[in-house]
C-alpha positions as CSV (number, residue, x, y, z in Angstrom):
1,X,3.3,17.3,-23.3
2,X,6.0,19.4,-25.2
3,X,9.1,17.5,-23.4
4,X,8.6,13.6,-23.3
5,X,12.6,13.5,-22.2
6,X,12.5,13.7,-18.8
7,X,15.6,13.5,-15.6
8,X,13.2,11.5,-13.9
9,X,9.7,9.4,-14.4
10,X,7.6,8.4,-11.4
11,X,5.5,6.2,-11.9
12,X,2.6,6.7,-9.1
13,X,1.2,9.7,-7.8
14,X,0.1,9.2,-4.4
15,X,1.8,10.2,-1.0
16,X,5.5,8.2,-2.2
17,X,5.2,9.4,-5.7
18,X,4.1,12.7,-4.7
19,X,7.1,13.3,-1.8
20,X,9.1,12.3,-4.2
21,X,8.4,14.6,-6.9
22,X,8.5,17.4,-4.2
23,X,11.9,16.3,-3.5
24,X,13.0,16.4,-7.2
25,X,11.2,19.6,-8.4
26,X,12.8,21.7,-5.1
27,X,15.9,20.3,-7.1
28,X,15.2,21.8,-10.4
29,X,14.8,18.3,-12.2
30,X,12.4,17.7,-15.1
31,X,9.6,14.9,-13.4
32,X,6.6,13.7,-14.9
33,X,4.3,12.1,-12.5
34,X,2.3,9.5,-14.4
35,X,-0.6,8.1,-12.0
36,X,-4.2,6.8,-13.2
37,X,-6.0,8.3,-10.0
38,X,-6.6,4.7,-8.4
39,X,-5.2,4.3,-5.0
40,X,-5.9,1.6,-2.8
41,X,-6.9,3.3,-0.2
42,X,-10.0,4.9,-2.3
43,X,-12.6,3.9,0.1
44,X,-11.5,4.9,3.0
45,X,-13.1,7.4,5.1
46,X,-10.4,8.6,7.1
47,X,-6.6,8.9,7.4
48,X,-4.5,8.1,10.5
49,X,-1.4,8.4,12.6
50,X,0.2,11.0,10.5
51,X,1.0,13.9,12.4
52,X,-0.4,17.3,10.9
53,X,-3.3,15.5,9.0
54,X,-4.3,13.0,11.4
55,X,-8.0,12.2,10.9
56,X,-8.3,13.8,7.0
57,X,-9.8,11.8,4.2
58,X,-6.5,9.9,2.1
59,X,-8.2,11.6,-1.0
60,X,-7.8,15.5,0.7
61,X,-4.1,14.2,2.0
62,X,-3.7,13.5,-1.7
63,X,-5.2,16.9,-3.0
64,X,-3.0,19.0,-0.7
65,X,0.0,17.7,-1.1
66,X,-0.7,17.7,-5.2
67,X,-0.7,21.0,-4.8
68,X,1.9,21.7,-3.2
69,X,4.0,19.4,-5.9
70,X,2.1,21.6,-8.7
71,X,4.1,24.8,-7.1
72,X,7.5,23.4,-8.7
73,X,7.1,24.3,-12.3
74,X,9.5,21.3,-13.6
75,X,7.6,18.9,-12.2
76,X,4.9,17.7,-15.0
77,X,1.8,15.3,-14.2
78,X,0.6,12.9,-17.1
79,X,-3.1,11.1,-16.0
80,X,-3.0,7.7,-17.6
81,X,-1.6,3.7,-16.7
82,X,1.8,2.6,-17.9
83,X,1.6,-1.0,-19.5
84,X,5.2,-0.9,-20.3
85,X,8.8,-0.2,-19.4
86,X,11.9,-0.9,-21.0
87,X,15.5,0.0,-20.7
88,X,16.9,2.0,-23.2
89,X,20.6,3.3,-24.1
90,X,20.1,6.5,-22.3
91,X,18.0,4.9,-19.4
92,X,14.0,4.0,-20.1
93,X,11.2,4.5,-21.9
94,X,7.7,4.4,-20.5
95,X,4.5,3.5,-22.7
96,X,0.9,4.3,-21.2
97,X,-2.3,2.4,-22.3
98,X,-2.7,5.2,-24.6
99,X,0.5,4.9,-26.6
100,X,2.5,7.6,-25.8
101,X,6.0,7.3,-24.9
102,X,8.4,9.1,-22.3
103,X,12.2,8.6,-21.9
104,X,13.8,9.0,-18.9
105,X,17.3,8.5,-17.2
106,X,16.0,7.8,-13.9
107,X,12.6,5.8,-12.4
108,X,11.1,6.1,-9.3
109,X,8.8,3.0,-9.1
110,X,6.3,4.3,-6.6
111,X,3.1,2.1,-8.0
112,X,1.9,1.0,-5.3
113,X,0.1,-2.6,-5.1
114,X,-3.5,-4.5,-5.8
115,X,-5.1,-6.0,-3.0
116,X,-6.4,-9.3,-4.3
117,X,-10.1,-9.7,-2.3
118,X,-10.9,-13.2,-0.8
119,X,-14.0,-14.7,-2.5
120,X,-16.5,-13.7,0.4
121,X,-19.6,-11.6,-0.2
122,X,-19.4,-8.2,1.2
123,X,-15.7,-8.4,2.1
124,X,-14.2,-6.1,-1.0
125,X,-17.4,-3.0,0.5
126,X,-16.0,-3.2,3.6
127,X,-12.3,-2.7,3.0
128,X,-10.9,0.5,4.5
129,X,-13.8,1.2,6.6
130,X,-14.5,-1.7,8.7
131,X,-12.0,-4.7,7.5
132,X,-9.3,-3.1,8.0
133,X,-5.0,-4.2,7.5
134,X,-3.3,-1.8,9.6
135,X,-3.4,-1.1,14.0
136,X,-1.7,2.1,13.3
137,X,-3.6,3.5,10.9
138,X,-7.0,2.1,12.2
139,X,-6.8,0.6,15.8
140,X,-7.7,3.6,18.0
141,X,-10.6,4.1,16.1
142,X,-12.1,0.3,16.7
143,X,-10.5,0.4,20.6
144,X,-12.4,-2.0,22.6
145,X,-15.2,-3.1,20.0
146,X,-16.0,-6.8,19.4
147,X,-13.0,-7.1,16.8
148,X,-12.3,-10.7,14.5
149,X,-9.0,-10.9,12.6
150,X,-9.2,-13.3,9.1
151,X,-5.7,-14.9,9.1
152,X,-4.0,-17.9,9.9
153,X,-1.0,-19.5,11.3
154,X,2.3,-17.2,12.0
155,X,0.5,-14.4,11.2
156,X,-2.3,-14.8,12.6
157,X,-0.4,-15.3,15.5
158,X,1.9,-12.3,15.5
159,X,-1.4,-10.5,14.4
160,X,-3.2,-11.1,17.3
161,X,-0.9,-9.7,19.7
162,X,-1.2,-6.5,18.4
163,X,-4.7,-6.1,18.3
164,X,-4.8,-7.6,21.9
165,X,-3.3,-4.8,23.1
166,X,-6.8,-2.5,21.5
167,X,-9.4,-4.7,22.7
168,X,-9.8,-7.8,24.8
169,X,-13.1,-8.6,23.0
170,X,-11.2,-10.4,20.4
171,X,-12.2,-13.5,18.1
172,X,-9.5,-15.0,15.3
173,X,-11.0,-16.6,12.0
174,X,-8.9,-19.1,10.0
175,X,-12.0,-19.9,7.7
176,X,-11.0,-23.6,7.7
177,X,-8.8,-25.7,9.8
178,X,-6.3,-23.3,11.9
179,X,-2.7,-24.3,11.4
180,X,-0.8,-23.1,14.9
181,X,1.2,-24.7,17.1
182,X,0.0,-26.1,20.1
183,X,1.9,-23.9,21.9
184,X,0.5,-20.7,20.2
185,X,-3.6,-22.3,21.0
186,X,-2.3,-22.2,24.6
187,X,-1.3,-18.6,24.3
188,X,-4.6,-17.8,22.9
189,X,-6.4,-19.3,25.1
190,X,-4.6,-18.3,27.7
191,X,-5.2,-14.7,26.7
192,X,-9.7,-14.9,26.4
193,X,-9.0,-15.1,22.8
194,X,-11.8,-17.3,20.5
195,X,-10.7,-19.2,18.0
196,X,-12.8,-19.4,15.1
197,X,-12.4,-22.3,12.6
198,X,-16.2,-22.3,10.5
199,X,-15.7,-21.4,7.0
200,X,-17.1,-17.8,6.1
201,X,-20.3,-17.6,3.6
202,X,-20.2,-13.7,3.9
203,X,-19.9,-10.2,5.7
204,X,-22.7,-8.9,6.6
205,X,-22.6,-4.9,6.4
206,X,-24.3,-2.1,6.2
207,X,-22.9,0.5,3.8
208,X,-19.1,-1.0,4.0
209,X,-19.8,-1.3,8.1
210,X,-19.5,-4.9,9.0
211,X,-22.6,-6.4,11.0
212,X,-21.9,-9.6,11.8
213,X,-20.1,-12.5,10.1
214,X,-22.5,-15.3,8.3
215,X,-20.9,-18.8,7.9
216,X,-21.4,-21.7,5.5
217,X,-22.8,-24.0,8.9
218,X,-25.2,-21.6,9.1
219,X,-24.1,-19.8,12.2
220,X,-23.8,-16.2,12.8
221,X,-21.3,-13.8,14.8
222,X,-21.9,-10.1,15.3
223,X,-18.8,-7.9,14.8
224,X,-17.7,-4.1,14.7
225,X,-14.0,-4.6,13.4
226,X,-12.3,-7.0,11.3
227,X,-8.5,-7.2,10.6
228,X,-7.8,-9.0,7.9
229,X,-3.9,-9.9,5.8
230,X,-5.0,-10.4,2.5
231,X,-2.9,-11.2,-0.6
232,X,-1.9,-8.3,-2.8
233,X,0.1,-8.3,-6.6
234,X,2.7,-5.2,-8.2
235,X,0.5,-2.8,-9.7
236,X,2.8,-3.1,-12.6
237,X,5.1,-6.0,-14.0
238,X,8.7,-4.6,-12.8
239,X,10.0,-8.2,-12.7
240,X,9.3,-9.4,-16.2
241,X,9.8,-5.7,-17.7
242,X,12.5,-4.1,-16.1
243,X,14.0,-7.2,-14.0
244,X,13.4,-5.9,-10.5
245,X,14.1,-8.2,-8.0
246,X,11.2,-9.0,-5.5
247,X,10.9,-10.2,-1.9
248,X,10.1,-13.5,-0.7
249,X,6.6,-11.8,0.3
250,X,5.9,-9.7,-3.2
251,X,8.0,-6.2,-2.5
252,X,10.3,-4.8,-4.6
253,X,13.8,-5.4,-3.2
254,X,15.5,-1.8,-2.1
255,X,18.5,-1.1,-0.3
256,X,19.0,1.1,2.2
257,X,19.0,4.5,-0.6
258,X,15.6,3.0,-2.2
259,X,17.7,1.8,-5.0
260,X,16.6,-1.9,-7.1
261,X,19.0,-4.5,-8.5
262,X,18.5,-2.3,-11.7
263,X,20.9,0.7,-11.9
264,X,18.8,4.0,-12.3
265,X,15.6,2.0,-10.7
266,X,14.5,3.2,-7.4
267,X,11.0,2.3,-5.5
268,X,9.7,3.7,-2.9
269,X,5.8,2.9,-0.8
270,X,3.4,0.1,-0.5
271,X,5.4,-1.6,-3.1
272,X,8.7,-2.1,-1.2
273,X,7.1,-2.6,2.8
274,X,4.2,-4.3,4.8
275,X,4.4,-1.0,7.1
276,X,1.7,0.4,4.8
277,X,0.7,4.1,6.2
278,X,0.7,7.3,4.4
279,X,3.5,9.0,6.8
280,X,5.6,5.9,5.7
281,X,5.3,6.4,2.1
282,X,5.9,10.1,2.7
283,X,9.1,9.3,4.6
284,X,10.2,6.6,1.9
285,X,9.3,9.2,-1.4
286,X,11.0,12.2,-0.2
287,X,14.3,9.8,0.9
288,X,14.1,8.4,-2.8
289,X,13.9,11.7,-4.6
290,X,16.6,12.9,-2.9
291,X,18.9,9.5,-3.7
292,X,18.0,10.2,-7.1
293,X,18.9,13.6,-7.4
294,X,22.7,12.6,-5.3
295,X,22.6,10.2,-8.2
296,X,21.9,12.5,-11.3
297,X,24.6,15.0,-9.5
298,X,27.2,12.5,-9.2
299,X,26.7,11.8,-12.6
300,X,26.7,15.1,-14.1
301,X,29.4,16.8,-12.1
Protein backbone atom coordinates (compact mmCIF):
# COMPACT_ATOMS: atom_id res chain seq x y z
CA UNK A 1 0.00 0.00 0.00
CA UNK A 2 1.27 3.47 -1.19
CA UNK A 3 -0.86 5.53 1.51
CA UNK A 4 -0.75 3.92 5.10
CA UNK A 5 -2.49 7.42 6.34
CA UNK A 6 -5.82 6.74 6.18
CA UNK A 7 -9.44 9.08 7.31
CA UNK A 8 -10.64 5.95 8.49
CA UNK A 9 -9.41 2.13 9.46
CA UNK A 10 -11.98 -0.70 9.83
CA UNK A 11 -11.01 -3.20 11.35
CA UNK A 12 -13.25 -6.34 9.94
CA UNK A 13 -14.43 -7.01 6.69
CA UNK A 14 -17.58 -8.82 6.82
CA UNK A 15 -21.30 -7.57 6.41
CA UNK A 16 -20.59 -4.37 9.39
CA UNK A 17 -17.19 -3.72 8.12
CA UNK A 18 -18.17 -3.93 4.67
CA UNK A 19 -21.54 -1.54 4.94
CA UNK A 20 -19.45 0.50 6.49
CA UNK A 21 -16.81 0.99 4.15
CA UNK A 22 -19.71 1.47 1.45
CA UNK A 23 -20.89 4.19 3.56
CA UNK A 24 -17.40 5.94 3.71
CA UNK A 25 -16.12 5.35 0.17
CA UNK A 26 -19.75 6.86 -1.33
CA UNK A 27 -18.23 9.80 0.84
CA UNK A 28 -14.98 10.17 -0.79
CA UNK A 29 -12.97 9.01 2.48
CA UNK A 30 -9.65 7.17 2.36
CA UNK A 31 -10.67 3.44 4.19
CA UNK A 32 -8.59 0.54 4.50
CA UNK A 33 -10.51 -2.51 5.34
CA UNK A 34 -8.09 -4.85 7.16
CA UNK A 35 -9.86 -8.43 7.72
CA UNK A 36 -7.99 -11.91 7.89
CA UNK A 37 -10.94 -13.78 5.96
CA UNK A 38 -12.24 -15.66 9.19
CA UNK A 39 -15.78 -15.04 10.05
CA UNK A 40 -17.68 -16.90 12.36
CA UNK A 41 -20.15 -17.87 10.48
CA UNK A 42 -17.69 -19.87 8.02
CA UNK A 43 -19.51 -23.13 8.24
CA UNK A 44 -22.56 -22.32 7.61
CA UNK A 45 -24.49 -23.42 4.79
CA UNK A 46 -27.02 -20.95 4.42
CA UNK A 47 -27.98 -17.34 5.24
CA UNK A 48 -31.32 -16.18 6.57
CA UNK A 49 -33.96 -13.52 7.27
CA UNK A 50 -32.34 -10.94 5.19
CA UNK A 51 -34.46 -9.64 2.69
CA UNK A 52 -32.99 -9.71 -1.00
CA UNK A 53 -30.53 -12.63 -0.09
CA UNK A 54 -32.54 -14.77 2.01
CA UNK A 55 -31.34 -18.34 1.61
CA UNK A 56 -27.60 -17.47 -0.01
CA UNK A 57 -24.43 -18.92 1.48
CA UNK A 58 -22.85 -16.02 4.26
CA UNK A 59 -19.63 -16.55 2.10
CA UNK A 60 -21.52 -15.39 -1.43
CA UNK A 61 -23.36 -12.48 0.85
CA UNK A 62 -19.78 -11.58 1.67
CA UNK A 63 -18.48 -11.85 -1.99
CA UNK A 64 -21.21 -9.63 -3.39
CA UNK A 65 -21.27 -7.11 -1.25
CA UNK A 66 -17.15 -6.95 -1.45
CA UNK A 67 -17.68 -6.12 -4.65
CA UNK A 68 -19.78 -3.77 -4.51
CA UNK A 69 -17.34 -1.98 -1.72
CA UNK A 70 -14.33 -2.53 -4.39
CA UNK A 71 -16.46 -0.09 -6.92
CA UNK A 72 -15.44 3.00 -4.60
CA UNK A 73 -11.86 3.61 -5.55
CA UNK A 74 -10.77 5.22 -1.99
CA UNK A 75 -11.77 2.39 -0.21
CA UNK A 76 -8.47 0.07 0.12
CA UNK A 77 -8.54 -3.62 1.50
CA UNK A 78 -5.42 -4.93 3.51
CA UNK A 79 -5.70 -9.11 4.10
CA UNK A 80 -4.01 -9.71 7.40
CA UNK A 81 -4.88 -9.77 11.63
CA UNK A 82 -4.23 -6.67 13.64
CA UNK A 83 -2.40 -7.51 17.02
CA UNK A 84 -2.31 -4.01 18.02
CA UNK A 85 -3.84 -0.63 18.40
CA UNK A 86 -2.74 2.39 19.96
CA UNK A 87 -3.72 5.98 20.11
CA UNK A 88 -1.60 8.37 18.65
CA UNK A 89 -1.46 12.36 18.51
CA UNK A 90 -3.27 12.45 15.25
CA UNK A 91 -5.66 9.55 16.15
CA UNK A 92 -4.25 5.61 15.82
CA UNK A 93 -2.05 3.49 14.56
CA UNK A 94 -2.78 -0.10 13.68
CA UNK A 95 -0.01 -2.98 13.61
CA UNK A 96 -0.96 -6.44 11.77
CA UNK A 97 0.83 -9.73 12.61
CA UNK A 98 3.02 -8.92 9.79
CA UNK A 99 4.40 -5.63 11.07
CA UNK A 100 3.13 -3.10 9.04
CA UNK A 101 1.66 -0.11 10.35
CA UNK A 102 -1.42 2.24 9.32
CA UNK A 103 -2.39 5.54 10.98
CA UNK A 104 -5.64 6.69 11.03
CA UNK A 105 -7.93 9.47 12.51
CA UNK A 106 -10.91 7.48 12.87
CA UNK A 107 -11.65 3.46 13.73
CA UNK A 108 -14.46 1.58 13.08
CA UNK A 109 -14.17 -1.51 15.35
CA UNK A 110 -16.24 -3.98 13.36
CA UNK A 111 -14.17 -7.34 14.55
CA UNK A 112 -16.57 -9.31 15.20
CA UNK A 113 -16.28 -12.07 18.19
CA UNK A 114 -14.83 -15.83 18.88
CA UNK A 115 -17.21 -18.30 19.90
CA UNK A 116 -15.58 -20.19 22.63
CA UNK A 117 -16.85 -24.22 22.00
CA UNK A 118 -17.93 -26.26 25.08
CA UNK A 119 -15.66 -29.27 25.56
CA UNK A 120 -18.12 -31.89 23.91
CA UNK A 121 -17.11 -34.02 21.03
CA UNK A 122 -18.69 -33.18 17.83
CA UNK A 123 -20.26 -29.90 19.11
CA UNK A 124 -17.61 -27.26 17.29
CA UNK A 125 -18.71 -29.68 13.40
CA UNK A 126 -22.00 -28.95 14.09
CA UNK A 127 -22.04 -25.25 14.67
CA UNK A 128 -23.94 -23.26 11.95
CA UNK A 129 -25.54 -26.16 10.50
CA UNK A 130 -27.31 -28.02 13.02
CA UNK A 131 -26.45 -26.37 16.61
CA UNK A 132 -27.48 -23.38 15.88
CA UNK A 133 -27.66 -19.57 18.18
CA UNK A 134 -30.13 -17.71 16.46
CA UNK A 135 -34.51 -18.41 15.69
CA UNK A 136 -34.26 -15.80 13.20
CA UNK A 137 -31.66 -16.73 11.26
CA UNK A 138 -32.26 -20.58 11.63
CA UNK A 139 -35.74 -21.46 13.14
CA UNK A 140 -37.99 -21.79 10.00
CA UNK A 141 -35.61 -24.05 8.68
CA UNK A 142 -35.73 -26.69 11.84
CA UNK A 143 -39.80 -25.81 12.25
CA UNK A 144 -41.38 -28.68 13.98
CA UNK A 145 -38.23 -31.17 14.22
CA UNK A 146 -37.29 -32.82 17.53
CA UNK A 147 -35.25 -29.67 18.68
CA UNK A 148 -32.92 -29.59 22.26
CA UNK A 149 -31.65 -26.21 23.50
CA UNK A 150 -28.04 -26.46 25.72
CA UNK A 151 -28.52 -23.60 28.20
CA UNK A 152 -29.43 -23.07 31.63
CA UNK A 153 -31.19 -20.93 33.97
CA UNK A 154 -32.59 -17.28 32.79
CA UNK A 155 -31.69 -17.98 29.58
CA UNK A 156 -32.54 -21.09 29.17
CA UNK A 157 -35.74 -19.97 30.19
CA UNK A 158 -36.27 -16.94 27.99
CA UNK A 159 -34.72 -19.25 25.30
CA UNK A 160 -37.25 -21.67 25.33
CA UNK A 161 -40.08 -19.55 24.67
CA UNK A 162 -38.92 -18.63 21.55
CA UNK A 163 -38.19 -21.77 20.13
CA UNK A 164 -41.62 -23.02 21.55
CA UNK A 165 -43.30 -20.99 19.28
CA UNK A 166 -41.20 -23.36 16.12
CA UNK A 167 -41.79 -26.65 17.48
CA UNK A 168 -43.65 -28.26 20.25
CA UNK A 169 -41.26 -31.27 20.09
CA UNK A 170 -38.92 -29.58 22.33
CA UNK A 171 -36.28 -30.96 25.06
CA UNK A 172 -33.95 -28.38 27.23
CA UNK A 173 -30.36 -29.62 28.28
CA UNK A 174 -28.65 -27.97 31.33
CA UNK A 175 -25.73 -30.71 31.24
CA UNK A 176 -25.72 -30.86 34.98
CA UNK A 177 -28.10 -29.73 37.72
CA UNK A 178 -30.69 -27.07 36.15
CA UNK A 179 -30.81 -23.91 38.13
CA UNK A 180 -34.67 -22.39 37.54
CA UNK A 181 -37.06 -21.37 39.67
CA UNK A 182 -39.75 -23.48 40.60
CA UNK A 183 -41.97 -21.36 39.05
CA UNK A 184 -40.18 -21.44 35.58
CA UNK A 185 -40.16 -25.90 35.98
CA UNK A 186 -43.91 -25.35 36.19
CA UNK A 187 -44.06 -23.27 33.08
CA UNK A 188 -42.08 -25.93 31.32
CA UNK A 189 -43.85 -28.48 32.31
CA UNK A 190 -46.82 -26.98 31.86
CA UNK A 191 -45.96 -26.29 28.28
CA UNK A 192 -44.80 -30.52 27.07
CA UNK A 193 -41.41 -29.30 27.53
CA UNK A 194 -38.50 -32.09 28.76
CA UNK A 195 -36.14 -31.21 30.95
CA UNK A 196 -32.92 -32.71 30.46
CA UNK A 197 -30.35 -32.69 33.36
CA UNK A 198 -27.71 -35.88 32.26
CA UNK A 199 -24.36 -34.57 31.56
CA UNK A 200 -23.47 -34.69 27.68
CA UNK A 201 -20.45 -37.17 26.55
CA UNK A 202 -21.01 -35.93 22.83
CA UNK A 203 -23.00 -35.01 19.65
CA UNK A 204 -23.48 -37.48 17.52
CA UNK A 205 -23.46 -36.11 13.77
CA UNK A 206 -23.16 -36.95 10.51
CA UNK A 207 -21.13 -34.40 8.44
CA UNK A 208 -21.92 -31.31 11.03
CA UNK A 209 -25.87 -32.79 11.11
CA UNK A 210 -26.61 -33.72 14.61
CA UNK A 211 -27.96 -37.42 15.17
CA UNK A 212 -28.63 -37.86 18.45
CA UNK A 213 -27.18 -36.65 21.75
CA UNK A 214 -24.76 -39.40 23.71
CA UNK A 215 -24.50 -38.81 27.49
CA UNK A 216 -21.88 -39.70 30.18
CA UNK A 217 -24.86 -42.28 31.92
CA UNK A 218 -24.81 -43.90 28.94
CA UNK A 219 -28.07 -42.91 27.57
CA UNK A 220 -28.92 -41.64 24.21
CA UNK A 221 -31.43 -39.06 22.65
CA UNK A 222 -32.11 -38.66 18.96
CA UNK A 223 -32.21 -34.97 17.70
CA UNK A 224 -32.49 -32.84 14.42
CA UNK A 225 -31.85 -29.26 15.93
CA UNK A 226 -30.00 -27.95 18.78
CA UNK A 227 -29.90 -24.28 20.08
CA UNK A 228 -27.27 -23.70 22.03
CA UNK A 229 -25.85 -19.92 24.00
CA UNK A 230 -22.41 -20.47 24.16
CA UNK A 231 -19.68 -18.14 25.52
CA UNK A 232 -17.80 -15.97 23.02
CA UNK A 233 -14.49 -13.39 23.61
CA UNK A 234 -13.50 -9.83 21.42
CA UNK A 235 -11.73 -10.86 18.44
CA UNK A 236 -9.32 -8.31 19.42
CA UNK A 237 -8.11 -6.73 22.82
CA UNK A 238 -10.06 -3.17 22.53
CA UNK A 239 -10.13 -2.96 26.36
CA UNK A 240 -6.51 -3.29 27.30
CA UNK A 241 -5.36 -1.57 23.91
CA UNK A 242 -7.48 1.14 23.19
CA UNK A 243 -9.63 1.31 26.56
CA UNK A 244 -13.05 0.48 25.18
CA UNK A 245 -15.55 0.06 27.62
CA UNK A 246 -17.38 -3.32 27.48
CA UNK A 247 -20.85 -4.62 28.59
CA UNK A 248 -21.66 -6.60 31.50
CA UNK A 249 -22.14 -9.55 28.88
CA UNK A 250 -18.70 -8.93 26.64
CA UNK A 251 -19.95 -6.16 23.95
CA UNK A 252 -18.41 -3.22 23.28
CA UNK A 253 -20.33 -0.33 24.85
CA UNK A 254 -21.89 2.14 21.94
CA UNK A 255 -24.19 4.79 22.06
CA UNK A 256 -26.87 5.50 20.17
CA UNK A 257 -24.33 6.91 16.87
CA UNK A 258 -22.08 3.64 17.32
CA UNK A 259 -19.63 5.76 19.09
CA UNK A 260 -17.22 4.06 22.29
CA UNK A 261 -16.11 5.79 25.45
CA UNK A 262 -12.92 6.50 23.22
CA UNK A 263 -13.33 9.67 21.01
CA UNK A 264 -12.76 8.72 17.33
CA UNK A 265 -13.65 4.90 18.31
CA UNK A 266 -16.78 3.53 16.84
CA UNK A 267 -17.97 -0.33 16.62
CA UNK A 268 -20.39 -1.66 14.96
CA UNK A 269 -21.78 -5.92 14.51
CA UNK A 270 -21.52 -9.02 16.50
CA UNK A 271 -19.21 -7.10 18.73
CA UNK A 272 -21.55 -4.48 20.18
CA UNK A 273 -25.19 -6.95 20.18
CA UNK A 274 -26.55 -10.50 21.03
CA UNK A 275 -29.04 -9.71 17.88
CA UNK A 276 -26.40 -11.52 15.71
CA UNK A 277 -27.82 -11.65 11.93
CA UNK A 278 -26.19 -10.34 8.85
CA UNK A 279 -29.19 -7.73 8.11
CA UNK A 280 -28.29 -6.44 11.61
CA UNK A 281 -24.69 -5.89 11.07
CA UNK A 282 -25.55 -4.40 7.72
CA UNK A 283 -28.01 -1.97 9.42
CA UNK A 284 -25.34 -1.13 12.31
CA UNK A 285 -22.13 -0.64 9.56
CA UNK A 286 -23.77 1.57 7.25
CA UNK A 287 -25.25 3.79 10.50
CA UNK A 288 -21.54 3.88 11.75
CA UNK A 289 -19.90 4.93 8.55
CA UNK A 290 -22.14 7.54 8.14
CA UNK A 291 -21.50 8.90 12.05
CA UNK A 292 -18.06 8.85 11.20
CA UNK A 293 -18.10 10.67 8.12
CA UNK A 294 -20.77 13.60 10.26
CA UNK A 295 -17.77 13.34 12.44
CA UNK A 296 -14.73 13.93 10.11
CA UNK A 297 -17.10 16.83 8.44
CA UNK A 298 -17.73 18.48 11.63
CA UNK A 299 -14.23 18.44 12.09
CA UNK A 300 -13.00 19.66 9.02
CA UNK A 301 -15.46 22.34 8.12
Amino acid sequence: MENKNLDVIIIGGSYSGLSAGMSLGRSLRNVLIIDNGKPCNRQTPHSHNFVTHDGKTPAEIAKLAKEDVEKYDTVQFYNGTVVKTAKTTEGFEIQTSSGEKFNTKKLILASGVKDIMPDIPGFAECWGISVIHCPYCHGYEVKNEITGILSNGEMAYEFSKLIFNLTKNLTLFTNGKAVLSDGQLEKLKNNNIILNEDEIKEVKHENGFIQKIIFKNGKEVPLQALYAKIPFEQNINVSDDLGCELTEQGFIKVDFMQKTNVPGVFACGDNVTMMRSVANAVAQGNFAGAMVNKELSDEEF
